[in-house]
C-alpha positions as CSV (number, residue, x, y, z in Angstrom):
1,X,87.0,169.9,77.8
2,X,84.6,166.8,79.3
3,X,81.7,168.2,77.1
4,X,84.2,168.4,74.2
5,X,85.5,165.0,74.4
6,X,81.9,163.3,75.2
7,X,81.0,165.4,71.8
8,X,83.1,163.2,69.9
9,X,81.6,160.4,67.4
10,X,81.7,157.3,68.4
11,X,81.6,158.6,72.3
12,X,85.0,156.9,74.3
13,X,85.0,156.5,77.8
14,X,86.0,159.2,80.0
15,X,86.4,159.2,83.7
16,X,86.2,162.7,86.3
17,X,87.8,162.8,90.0
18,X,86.1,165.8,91.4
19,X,87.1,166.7,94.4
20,X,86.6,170.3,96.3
21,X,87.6,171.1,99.9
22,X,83.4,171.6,100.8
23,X,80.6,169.6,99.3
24,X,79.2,173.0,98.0
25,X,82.1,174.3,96.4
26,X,81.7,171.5,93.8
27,X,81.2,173.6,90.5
28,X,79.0,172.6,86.9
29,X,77.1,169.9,88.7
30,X,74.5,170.5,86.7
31,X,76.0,170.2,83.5
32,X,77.7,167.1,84.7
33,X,74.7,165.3,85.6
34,X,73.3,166.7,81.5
35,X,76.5,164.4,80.5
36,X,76.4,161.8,82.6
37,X,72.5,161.6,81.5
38,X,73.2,161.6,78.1
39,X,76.0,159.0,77.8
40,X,74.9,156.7,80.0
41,X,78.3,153.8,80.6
42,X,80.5,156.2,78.8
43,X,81.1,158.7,81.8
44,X,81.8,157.7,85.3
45,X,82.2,160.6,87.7
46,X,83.1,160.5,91.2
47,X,82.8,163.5,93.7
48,X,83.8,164.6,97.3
49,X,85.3,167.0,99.4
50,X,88.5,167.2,101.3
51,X,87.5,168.6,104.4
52,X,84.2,167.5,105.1
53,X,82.7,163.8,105.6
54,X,81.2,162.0,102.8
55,X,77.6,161.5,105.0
56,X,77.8,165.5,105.0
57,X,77.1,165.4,101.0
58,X,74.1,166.0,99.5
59,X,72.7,162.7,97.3
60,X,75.4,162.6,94.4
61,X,74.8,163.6,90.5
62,X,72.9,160.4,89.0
63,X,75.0,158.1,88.3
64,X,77.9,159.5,90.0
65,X,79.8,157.7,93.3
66,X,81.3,160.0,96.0
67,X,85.2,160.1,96.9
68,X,86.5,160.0,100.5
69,X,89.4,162.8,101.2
70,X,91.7,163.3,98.7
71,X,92.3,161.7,95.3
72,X,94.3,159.1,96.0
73,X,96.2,155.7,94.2
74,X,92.9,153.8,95.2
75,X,90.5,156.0,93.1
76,X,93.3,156.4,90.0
77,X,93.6,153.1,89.6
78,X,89.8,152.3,89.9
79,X,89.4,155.1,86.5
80,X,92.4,153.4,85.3
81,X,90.7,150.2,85.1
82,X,87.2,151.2,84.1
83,X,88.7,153.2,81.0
84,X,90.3,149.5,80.5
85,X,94.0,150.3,81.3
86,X,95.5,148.0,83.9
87,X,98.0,149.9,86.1
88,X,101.5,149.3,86.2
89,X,101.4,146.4,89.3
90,X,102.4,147.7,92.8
91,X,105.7,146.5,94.6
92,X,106.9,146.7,98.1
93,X,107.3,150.7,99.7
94,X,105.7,153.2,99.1
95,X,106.4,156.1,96.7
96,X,105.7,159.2,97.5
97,X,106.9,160.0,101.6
98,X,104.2,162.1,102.7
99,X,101.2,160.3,100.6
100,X,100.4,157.1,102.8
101,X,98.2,156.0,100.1
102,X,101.2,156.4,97.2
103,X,103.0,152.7,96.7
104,X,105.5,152.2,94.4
105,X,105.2,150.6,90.9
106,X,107.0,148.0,88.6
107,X,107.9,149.6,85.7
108,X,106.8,148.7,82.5
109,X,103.7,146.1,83.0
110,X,101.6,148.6,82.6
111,X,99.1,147.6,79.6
112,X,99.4,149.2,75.9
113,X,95.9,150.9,76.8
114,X,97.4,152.5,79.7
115,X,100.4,153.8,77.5
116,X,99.0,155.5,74.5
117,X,95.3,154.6,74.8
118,X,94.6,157.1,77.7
119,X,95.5,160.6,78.1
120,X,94.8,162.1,81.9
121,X,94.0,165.9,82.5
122,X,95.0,167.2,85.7
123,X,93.6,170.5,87.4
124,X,94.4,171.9,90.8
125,X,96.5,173.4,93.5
126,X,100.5,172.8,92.1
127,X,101.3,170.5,94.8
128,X,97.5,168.2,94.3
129,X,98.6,168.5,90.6
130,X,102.3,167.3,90.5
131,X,101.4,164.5,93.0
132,X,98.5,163.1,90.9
133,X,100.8,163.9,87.7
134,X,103.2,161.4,89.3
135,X,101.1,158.8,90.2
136,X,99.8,158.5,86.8
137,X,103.4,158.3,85.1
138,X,104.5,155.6,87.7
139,X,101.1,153.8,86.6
140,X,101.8,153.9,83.2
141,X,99.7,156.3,82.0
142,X,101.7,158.1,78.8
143,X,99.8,161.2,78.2
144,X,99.4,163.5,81.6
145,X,98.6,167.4,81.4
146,X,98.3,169.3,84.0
147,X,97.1,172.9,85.0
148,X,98.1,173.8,88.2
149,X,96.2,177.4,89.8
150,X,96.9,179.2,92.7
């Protein structure tokens, strides 16, 4: 789907959270760093594992920054703004219970390029999927997929 979309003429932006539980299990980093070599400032990847420290990780694909833990509001928002859509602004609480990370949202000042101009694919485990799903919707984000395995 990423080669598909960085395929298209003129390229757009597109953004990857990568995340596995080990370092290792990280899968097609060698086709990532082909695409990330060939669109220079159109692909932005970051990478890292859930259950091992980000010092245990070998050097990252060229280009690419590493992710601490789990994908979280911090790194969502970061893509968010790179792909220039400005999240909808956090407010007071937080969101989601058992995600310390998760705050709540305003709704509706979330930007036009957040609403229509970026579409998210999710991919995981069902409850990595419907929490990331969520967090994307109460940012603003219009058009979420998700795949959920397992």
């Amino acid at each position: 789907m990423l080669r598909a979309h960085c395929d298209r003429a003129p390229p757009r932006r597109a953004a990857l959270l990568y995340t596995a539980q080990r370092h290792d299990e990280l899968l097609f980093t060698a086709q990532l760093s082909r695409l990330a070599q060939r669109l220079p400032g159109h692909t932005r990847f970051r990478l890292g594992a859930t259950r091992e420290p980000s010092s245990a990780a070998a050097p990252p694909l060229p280009g690419a920054g590493r992710l601490d833990g789990r994908i979280g509001d911090a790194a969502l928002e970061e893509a968010l703004r790179w792909l220039g859509c400005e999240p909808n602004e956090v407010r007071e609480g937080s969101a989601v219970p058992w995600m310390a990370e998760s705050v709540a949202r305003e709704p509706g000042t979330a930007s036009e390029a957040c609403a229509e101009g970026v579409c998210a694919y999710v991919c995981g485990p069902p409850r990595m999927t419907d929490e990331i799903c969520a967090t994307l919707r109460r940012m603003g984000v219009g058009q979420v997929h998700a795949e959920r395995w397992w």
